[in-house]
N, CA, C and O of each residue as an XYZ file, in Angstrom:
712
protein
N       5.983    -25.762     21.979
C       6.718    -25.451     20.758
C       7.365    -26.704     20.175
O       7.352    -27.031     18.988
N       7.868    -27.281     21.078
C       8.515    -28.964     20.613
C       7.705    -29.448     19.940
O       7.902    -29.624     18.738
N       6.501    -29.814     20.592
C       5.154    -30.571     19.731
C       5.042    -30.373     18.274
O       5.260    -31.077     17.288
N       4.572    -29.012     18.505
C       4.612    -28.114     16.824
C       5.258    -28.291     16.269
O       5.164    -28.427     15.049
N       6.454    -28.388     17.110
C       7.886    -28.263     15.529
C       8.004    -30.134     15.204
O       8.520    -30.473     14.139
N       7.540    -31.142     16.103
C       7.300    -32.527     16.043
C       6.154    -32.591     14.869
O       6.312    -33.264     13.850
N       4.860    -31.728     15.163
C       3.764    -32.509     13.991
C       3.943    -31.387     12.931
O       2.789    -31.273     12.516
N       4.714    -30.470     12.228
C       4.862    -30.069     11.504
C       6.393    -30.085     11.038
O       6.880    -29.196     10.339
N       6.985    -31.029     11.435
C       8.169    -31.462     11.107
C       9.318    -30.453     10.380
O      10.120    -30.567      9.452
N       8.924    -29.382     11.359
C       9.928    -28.543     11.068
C      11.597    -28.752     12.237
O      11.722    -29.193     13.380
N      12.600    -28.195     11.247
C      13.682    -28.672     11.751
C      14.631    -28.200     13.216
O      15.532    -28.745     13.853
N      13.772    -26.709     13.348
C      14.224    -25.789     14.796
C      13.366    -24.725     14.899
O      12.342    -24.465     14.266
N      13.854    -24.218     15.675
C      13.187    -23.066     16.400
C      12.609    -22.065     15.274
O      11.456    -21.665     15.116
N      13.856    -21.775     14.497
C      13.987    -20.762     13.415
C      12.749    -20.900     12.569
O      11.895    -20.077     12.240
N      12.947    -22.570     12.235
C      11.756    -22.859     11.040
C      10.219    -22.556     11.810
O       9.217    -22.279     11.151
N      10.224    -22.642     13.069
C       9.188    -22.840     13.731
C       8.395    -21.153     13.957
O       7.222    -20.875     14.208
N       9.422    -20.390     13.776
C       9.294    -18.907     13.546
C       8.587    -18.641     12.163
O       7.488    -18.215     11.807
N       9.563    -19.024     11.644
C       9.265    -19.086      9.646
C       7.777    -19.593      9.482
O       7.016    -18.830      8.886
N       7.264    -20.827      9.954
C       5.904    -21.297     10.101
C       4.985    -20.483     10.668
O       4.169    -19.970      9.903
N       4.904    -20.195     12.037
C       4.209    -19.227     12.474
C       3.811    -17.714     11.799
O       2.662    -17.287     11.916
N       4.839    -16.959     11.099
C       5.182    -15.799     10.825
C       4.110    -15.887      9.395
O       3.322    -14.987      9.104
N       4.288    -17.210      8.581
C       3.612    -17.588      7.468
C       2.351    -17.709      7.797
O       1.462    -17.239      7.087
N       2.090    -18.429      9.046
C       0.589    -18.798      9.503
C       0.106    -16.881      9.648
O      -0.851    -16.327      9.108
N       0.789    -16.481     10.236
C       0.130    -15.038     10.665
C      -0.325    -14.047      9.620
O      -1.137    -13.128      9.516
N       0.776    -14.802      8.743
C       0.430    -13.761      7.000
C      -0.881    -13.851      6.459
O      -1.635    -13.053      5.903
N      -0.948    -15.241      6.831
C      -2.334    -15.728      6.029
C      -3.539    -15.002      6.518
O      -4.300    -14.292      5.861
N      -3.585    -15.321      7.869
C      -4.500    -14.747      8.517
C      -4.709    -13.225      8.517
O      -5.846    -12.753      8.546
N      -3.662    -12.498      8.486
C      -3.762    -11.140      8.252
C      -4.329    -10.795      6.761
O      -5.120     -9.890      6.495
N      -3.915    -11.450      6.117
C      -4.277    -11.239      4.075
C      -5.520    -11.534      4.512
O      -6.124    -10.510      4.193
N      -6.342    -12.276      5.050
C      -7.885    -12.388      5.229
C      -8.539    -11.641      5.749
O      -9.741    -11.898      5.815
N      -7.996    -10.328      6.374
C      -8.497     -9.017      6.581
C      -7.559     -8.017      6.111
O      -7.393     -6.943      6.689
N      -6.796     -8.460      4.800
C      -6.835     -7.213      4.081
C      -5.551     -6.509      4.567
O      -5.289     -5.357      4.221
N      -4.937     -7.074      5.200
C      -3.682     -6.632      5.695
C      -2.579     -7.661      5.554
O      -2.714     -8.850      5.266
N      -1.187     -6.827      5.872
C       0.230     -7.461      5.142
C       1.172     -7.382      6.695
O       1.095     -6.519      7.571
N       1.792     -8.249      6.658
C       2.800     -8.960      7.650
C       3.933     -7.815      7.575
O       4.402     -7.457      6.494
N       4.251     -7.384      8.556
C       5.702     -6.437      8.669
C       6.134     -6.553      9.912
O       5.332     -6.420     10.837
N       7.438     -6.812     10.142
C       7.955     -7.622     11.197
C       9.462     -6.850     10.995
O      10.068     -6.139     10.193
N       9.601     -7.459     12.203
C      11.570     -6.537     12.571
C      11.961     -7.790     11.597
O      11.396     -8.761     11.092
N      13.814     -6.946     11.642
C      14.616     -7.777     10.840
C      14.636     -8.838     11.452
O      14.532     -9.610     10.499
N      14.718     -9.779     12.767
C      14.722    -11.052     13.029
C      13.832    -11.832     12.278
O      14.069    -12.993     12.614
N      12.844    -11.822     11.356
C      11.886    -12.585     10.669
C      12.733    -13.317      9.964
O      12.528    -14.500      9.689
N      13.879    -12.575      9.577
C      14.692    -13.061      8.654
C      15.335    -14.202      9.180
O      15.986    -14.776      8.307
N      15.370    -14.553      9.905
C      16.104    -16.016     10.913
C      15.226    -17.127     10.679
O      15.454    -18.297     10.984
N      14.069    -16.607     10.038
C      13.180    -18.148     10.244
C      12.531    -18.030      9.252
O      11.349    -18.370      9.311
N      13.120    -17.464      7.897
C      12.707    -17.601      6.640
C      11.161    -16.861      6.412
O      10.012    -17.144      6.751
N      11.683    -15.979      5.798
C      10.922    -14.999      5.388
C       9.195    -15.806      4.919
O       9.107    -16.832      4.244
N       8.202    -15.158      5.384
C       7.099    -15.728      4.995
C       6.843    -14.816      3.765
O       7.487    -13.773      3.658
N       5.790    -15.227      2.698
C       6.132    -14.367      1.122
C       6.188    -13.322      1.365
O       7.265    -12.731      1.436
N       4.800    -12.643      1.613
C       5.021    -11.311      1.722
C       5.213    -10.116      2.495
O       4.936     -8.918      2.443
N       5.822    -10.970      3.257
C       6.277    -10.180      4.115
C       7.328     -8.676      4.226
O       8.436     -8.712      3.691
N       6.984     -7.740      4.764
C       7.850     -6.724      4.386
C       8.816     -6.540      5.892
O       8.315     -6.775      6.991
N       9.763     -6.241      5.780
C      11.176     -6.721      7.078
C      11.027     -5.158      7.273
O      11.001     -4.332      6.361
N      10.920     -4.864      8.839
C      11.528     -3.595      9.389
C      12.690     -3.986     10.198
O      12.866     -4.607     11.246
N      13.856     -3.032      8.793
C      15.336     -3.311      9.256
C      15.406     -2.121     10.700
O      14.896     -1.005     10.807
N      16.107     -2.778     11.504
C      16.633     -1.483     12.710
C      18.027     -2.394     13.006
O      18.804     -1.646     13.600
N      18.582     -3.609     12.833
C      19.947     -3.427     13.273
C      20.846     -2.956     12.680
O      21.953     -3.040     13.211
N      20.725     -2.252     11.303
C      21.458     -1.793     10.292
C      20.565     -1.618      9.017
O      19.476     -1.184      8.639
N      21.882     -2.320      8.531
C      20.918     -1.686      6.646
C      20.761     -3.420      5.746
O      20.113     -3.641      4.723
N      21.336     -4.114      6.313
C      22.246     -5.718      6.622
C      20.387     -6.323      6.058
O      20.159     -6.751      4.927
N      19.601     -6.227      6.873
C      17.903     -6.733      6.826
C      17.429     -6.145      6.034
O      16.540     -6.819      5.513
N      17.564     -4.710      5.393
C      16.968     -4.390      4.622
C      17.738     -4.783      2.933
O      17.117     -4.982      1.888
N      18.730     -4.793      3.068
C      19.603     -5.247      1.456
C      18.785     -7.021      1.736
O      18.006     -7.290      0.822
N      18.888     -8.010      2.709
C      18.489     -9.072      2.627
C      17.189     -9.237      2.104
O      16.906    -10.012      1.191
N      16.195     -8.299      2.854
C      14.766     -8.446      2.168
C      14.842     -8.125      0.636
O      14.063     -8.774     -0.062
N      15.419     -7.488      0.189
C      15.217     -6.776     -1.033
C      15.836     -7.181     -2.083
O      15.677     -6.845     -3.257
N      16.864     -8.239     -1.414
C      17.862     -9.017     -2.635
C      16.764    -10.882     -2.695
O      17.196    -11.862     -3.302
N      15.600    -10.874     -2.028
C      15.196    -12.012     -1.588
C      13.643    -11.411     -2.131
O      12.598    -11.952     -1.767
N      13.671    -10.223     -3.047
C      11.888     -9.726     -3.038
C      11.390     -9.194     -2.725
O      10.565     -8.549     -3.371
N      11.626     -9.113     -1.225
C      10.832     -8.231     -0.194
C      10.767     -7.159     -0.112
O      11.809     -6.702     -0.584
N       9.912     -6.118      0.343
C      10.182     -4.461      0.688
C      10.698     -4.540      2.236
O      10.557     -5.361      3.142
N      11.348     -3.319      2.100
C      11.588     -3.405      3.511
C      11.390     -1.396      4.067
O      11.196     -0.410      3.356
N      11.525     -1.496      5.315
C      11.136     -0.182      5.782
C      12.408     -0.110      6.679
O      12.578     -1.050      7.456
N      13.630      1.242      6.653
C      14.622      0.969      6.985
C      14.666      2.274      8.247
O      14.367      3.466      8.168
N      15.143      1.492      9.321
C      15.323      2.546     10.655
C      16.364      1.985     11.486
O      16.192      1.526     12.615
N      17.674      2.066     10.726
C      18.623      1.469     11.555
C      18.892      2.325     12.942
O      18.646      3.528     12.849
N      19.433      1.779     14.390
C      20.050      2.319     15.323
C      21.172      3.248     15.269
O      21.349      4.037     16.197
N      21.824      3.222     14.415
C      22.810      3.881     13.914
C      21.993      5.676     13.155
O      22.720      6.666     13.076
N      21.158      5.709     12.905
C      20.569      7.036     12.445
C      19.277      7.393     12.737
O      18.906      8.561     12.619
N      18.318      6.228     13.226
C      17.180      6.609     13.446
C      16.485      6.278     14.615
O      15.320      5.881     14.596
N      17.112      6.415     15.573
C      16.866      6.114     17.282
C      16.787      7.339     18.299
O      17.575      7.538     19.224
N      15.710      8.106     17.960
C      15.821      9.085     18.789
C      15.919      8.945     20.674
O      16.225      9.786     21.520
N      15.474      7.378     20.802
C      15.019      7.563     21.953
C      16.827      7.711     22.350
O      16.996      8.299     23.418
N      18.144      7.263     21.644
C      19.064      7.982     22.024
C      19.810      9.265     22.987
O      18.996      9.972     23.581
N      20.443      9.413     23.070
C      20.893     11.250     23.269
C      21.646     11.848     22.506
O      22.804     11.488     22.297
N      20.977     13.074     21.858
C      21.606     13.394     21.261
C      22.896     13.662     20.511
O      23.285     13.939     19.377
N      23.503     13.365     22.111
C      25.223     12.814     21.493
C      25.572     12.272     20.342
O      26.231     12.586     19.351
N      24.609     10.864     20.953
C      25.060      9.916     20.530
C      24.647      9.610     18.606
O      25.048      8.719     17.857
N      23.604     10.914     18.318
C      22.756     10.446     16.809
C      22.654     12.233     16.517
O      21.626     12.909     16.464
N      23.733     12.575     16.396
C      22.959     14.486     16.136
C      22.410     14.797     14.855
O      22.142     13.892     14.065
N      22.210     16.050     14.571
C      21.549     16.172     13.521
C      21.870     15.518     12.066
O      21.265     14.830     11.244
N      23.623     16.328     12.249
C      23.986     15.845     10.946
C      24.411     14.210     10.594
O      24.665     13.728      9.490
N      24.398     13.703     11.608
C      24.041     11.819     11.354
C      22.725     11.890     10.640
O      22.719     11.693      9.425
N      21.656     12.143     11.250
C      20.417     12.057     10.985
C      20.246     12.370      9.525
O      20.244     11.491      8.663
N      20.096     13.710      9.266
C      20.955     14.437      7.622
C      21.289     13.294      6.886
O      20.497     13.103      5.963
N      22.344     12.323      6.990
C      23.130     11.828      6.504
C      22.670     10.290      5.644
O      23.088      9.560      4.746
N      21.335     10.421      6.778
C      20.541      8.893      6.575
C      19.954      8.736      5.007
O      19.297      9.679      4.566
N      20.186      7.537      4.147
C      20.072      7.208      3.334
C      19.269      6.024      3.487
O      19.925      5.066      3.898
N      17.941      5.776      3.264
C      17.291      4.601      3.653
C      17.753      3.752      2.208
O      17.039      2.750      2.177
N      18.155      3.759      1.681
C      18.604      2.749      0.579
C      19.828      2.361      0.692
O      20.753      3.144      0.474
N      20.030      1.056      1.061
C      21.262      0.617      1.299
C      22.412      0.655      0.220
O      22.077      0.298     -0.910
N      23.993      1.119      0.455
C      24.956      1.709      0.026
C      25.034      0.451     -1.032
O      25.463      0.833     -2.120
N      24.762     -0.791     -0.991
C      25.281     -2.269     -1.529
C      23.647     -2.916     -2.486
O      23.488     -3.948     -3.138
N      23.126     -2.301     -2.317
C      21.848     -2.613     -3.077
C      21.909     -2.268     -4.321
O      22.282     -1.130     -4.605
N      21.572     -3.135     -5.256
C      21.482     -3.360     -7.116
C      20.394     -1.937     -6.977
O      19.468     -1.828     -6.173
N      20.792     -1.007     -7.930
C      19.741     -0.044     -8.321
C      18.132     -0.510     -8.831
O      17.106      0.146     -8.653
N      18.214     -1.367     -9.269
C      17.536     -2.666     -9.774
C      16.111     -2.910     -8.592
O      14.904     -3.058     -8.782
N      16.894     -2.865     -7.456
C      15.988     -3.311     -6.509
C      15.572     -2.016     -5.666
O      14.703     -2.288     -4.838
N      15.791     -1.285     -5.666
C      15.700     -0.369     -4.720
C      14.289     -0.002     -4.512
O      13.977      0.473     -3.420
N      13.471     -0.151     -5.357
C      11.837     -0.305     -5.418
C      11.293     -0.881     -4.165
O      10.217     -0.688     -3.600
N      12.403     -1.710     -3.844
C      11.935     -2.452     -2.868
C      12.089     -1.606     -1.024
O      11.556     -1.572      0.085
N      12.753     -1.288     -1.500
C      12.823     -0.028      0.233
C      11.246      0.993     -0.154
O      10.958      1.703     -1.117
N      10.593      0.674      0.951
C       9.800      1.329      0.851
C      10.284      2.496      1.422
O      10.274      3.277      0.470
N      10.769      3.193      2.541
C      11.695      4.220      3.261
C      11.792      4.275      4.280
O      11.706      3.124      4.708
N      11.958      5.066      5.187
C      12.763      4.866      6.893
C      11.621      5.705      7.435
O      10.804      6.468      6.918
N      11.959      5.123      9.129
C      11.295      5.874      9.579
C      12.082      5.954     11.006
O      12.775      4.974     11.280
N      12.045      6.866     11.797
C      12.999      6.885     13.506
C      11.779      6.389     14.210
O      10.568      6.282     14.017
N      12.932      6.070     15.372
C      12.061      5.271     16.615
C      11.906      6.064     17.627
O      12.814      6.894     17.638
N      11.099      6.207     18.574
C      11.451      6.859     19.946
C      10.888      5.844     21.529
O       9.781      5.760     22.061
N      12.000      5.319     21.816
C      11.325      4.031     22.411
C      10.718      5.051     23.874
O      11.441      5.973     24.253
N       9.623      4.828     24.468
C       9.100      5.151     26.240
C       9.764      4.943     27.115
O       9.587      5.550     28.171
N      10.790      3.981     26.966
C      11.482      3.215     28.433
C      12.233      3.974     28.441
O      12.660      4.077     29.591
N      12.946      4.984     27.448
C      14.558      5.838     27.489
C      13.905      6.946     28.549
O      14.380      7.255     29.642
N      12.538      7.525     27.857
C      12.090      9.354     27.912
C      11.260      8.863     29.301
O      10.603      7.825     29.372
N      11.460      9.957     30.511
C      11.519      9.832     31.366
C       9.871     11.204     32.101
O       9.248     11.223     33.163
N       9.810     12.037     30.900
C       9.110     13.162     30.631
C       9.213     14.103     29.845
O      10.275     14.590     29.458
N       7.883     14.513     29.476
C       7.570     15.756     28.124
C       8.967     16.293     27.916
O       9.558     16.208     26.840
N       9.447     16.832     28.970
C      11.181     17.489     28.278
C      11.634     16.990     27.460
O      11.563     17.385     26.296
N      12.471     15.568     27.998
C      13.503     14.770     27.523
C      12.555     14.322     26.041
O      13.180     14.455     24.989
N      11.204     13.845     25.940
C      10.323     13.353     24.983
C      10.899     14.700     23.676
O      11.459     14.319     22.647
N      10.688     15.984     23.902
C      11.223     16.949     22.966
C      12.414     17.261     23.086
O      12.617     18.018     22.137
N      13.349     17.155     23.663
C      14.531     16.998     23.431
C      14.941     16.352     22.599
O      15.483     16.941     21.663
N      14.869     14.965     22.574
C      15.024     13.777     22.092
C      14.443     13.526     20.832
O      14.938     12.735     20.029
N      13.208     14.295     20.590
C      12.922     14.593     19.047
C      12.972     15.318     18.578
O      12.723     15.216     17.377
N      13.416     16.947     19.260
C      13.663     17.843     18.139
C      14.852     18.239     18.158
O      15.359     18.076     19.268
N      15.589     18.735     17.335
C      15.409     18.867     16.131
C      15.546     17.527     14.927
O      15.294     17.618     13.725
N      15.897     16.626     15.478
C      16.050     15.503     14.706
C      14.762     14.978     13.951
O      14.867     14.467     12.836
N      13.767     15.091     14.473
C      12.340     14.761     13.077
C      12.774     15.866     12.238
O      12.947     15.639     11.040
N      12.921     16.719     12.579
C      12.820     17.992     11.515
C      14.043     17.758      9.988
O      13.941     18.094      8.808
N      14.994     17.125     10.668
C      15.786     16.480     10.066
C      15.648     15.185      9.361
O      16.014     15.302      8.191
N      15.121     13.613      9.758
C      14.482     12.692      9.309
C      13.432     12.855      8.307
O      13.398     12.123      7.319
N      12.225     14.152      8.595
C      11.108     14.565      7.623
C      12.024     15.013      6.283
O      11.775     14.351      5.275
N      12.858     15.858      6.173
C      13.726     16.415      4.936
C      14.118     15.024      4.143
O      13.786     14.764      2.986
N      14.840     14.252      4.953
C      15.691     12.915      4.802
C      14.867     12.246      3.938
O      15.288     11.972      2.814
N      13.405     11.837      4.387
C      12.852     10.817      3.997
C      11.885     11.502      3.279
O      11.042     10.647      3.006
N      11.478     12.741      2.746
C      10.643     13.326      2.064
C      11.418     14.070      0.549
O      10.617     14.527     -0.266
N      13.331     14.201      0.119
C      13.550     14.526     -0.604
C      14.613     13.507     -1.618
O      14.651     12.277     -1.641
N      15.266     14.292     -2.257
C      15.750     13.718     -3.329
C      17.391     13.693     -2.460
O      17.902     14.694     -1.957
N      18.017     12.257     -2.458
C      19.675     12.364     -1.968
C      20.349     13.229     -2.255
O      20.871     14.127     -1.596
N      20.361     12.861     -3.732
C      21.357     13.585     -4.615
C      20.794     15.339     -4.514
O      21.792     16.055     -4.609
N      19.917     15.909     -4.405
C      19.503     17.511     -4.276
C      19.905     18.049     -2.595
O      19.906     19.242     -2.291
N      20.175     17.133     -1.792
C      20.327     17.535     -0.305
C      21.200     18.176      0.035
O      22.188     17.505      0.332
N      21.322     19.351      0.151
C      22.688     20.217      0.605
C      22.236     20.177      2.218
O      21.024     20.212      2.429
N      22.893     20.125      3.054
C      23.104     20.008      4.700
C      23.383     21.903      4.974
O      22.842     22.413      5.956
N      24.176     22.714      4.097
C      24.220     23.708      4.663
C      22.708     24.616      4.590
O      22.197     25.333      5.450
N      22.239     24.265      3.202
C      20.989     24.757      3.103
C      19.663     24.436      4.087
O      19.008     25.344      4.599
N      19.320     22.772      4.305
C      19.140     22.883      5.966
C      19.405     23.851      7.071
O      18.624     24.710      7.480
N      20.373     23.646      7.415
C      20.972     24.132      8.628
C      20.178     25.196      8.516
O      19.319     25.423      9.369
N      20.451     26.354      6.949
C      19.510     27.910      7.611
C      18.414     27.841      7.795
O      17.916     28.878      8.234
N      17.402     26.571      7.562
C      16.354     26.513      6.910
C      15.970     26.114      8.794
O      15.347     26.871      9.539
N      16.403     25.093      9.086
C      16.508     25.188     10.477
C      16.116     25.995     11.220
O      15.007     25.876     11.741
N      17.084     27.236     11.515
C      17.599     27.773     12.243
C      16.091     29.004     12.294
O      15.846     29.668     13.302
N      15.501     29.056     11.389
C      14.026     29.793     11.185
C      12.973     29.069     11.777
O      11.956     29.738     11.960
N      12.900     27.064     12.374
C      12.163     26.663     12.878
C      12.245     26.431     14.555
O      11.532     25.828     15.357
N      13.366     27.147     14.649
C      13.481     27.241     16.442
C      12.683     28.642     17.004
O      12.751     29.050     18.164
N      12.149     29.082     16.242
C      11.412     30.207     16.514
C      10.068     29.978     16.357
O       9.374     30.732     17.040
N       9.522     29.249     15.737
C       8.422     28.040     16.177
C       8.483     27.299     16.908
O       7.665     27.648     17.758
N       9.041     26.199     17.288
C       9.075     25.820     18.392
C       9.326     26.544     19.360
O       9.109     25.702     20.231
N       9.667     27.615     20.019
C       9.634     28.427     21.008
C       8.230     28.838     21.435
O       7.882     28.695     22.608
N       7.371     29.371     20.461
C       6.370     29.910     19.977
C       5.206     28.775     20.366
O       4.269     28.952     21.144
N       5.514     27.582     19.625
C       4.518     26.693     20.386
C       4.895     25.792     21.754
O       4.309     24.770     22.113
N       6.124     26.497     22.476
C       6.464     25.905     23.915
C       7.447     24.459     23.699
O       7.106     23.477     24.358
N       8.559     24.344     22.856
C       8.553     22.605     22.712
C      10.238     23.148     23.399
O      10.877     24.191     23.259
N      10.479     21.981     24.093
C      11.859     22.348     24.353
C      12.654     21.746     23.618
O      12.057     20.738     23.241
N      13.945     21.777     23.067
C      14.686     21.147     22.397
C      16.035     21.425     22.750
O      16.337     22.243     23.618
N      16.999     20.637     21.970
C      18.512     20.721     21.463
C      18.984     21.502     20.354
O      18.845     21.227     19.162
N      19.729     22.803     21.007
C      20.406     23.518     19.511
C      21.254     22.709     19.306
O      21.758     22.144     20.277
N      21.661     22.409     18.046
C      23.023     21.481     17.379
C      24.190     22.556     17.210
O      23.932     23.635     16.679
N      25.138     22.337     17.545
C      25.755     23.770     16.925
C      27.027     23.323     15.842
O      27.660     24.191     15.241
């Protein structure tokens, strides 16, 4: 990495990221495909077109988007199922706004929209795997499929409360929220 960052006279690590990340763009645009990378891309200068997947917040996604970029927003704070439920319940989830609170209306074109995570290393087996995602997709799908401003949470909730009888039906175990 020294070498590299010696014959391409870049100034650190960061830039040496920024270079690479650019080299990878290229190569991907030559089959037709586009660079999307976690919010750390942002440390080593965004390569053009690159689109930033924010997850430490909303912080990477206002940066991509005030800088051009699209970004795809799944902060830890609302969209981490591999969580426990405790810790992210429904109505957090509900609550998720993939367009950051501080973003120019102007730009908002630029959020492409969110999506939750469910990391393998948390879920231990099929249980905990549906635990851990339901009911919360059911919640994220509403989130990221409607209009903010039209979202009533109580109207959910009943709308809900008719899909635990499907999931029963097709065997999934889950978390009632109450």
């Amino acid at each position: 990495c020294q070498r590299r960052m010696k014959e391409q006279d870049l100034e650190d690590e960061e830039a040496l990221q920024g270079w690479f990340n650019t080299r990878i763009e290229n190569y991907l645009s030559t089959k037709g495909r586009q660079i999307i990378g976690w919010d750390e891309i942002l440390e080593g200068g965004l390569s053009p077109n690159a689109t930033v997947q924010s997850w430490r917040g909303f912080e990477g996604a206002l940066e991509a988007a005030e800088d051009g970029h699209d970004a795809i927003v799944s902060p830890t704070s609302h969209a981490y199922f591999d969580y426990p439920v405790s810790s992210i319940d429904v109505p957090k989830v509900y609550s998720f706004n993939p367009i950051p609170e501080d973003l120019s209306p102007s730009l908002a074109h630029h959020i492409l929209g969110g999506e939750c995570n469910l990391w393998s290393e948390r879920i231990p087996d099929i249980e905990t795997l549906d635990r851990r995602f339901l009911p919360r997709a059911i919640a994220m799908a509403e989130v990221l499929w409607s209009n903010p401003k039209e979202r009533n949470y109580e109207a959910f909730w009943n709308r809900l409360q008719g899909q635990y009888i499907l999931l029963d039906v097709l065997g999934y175990r889950y978390d009632v929220e109450e």
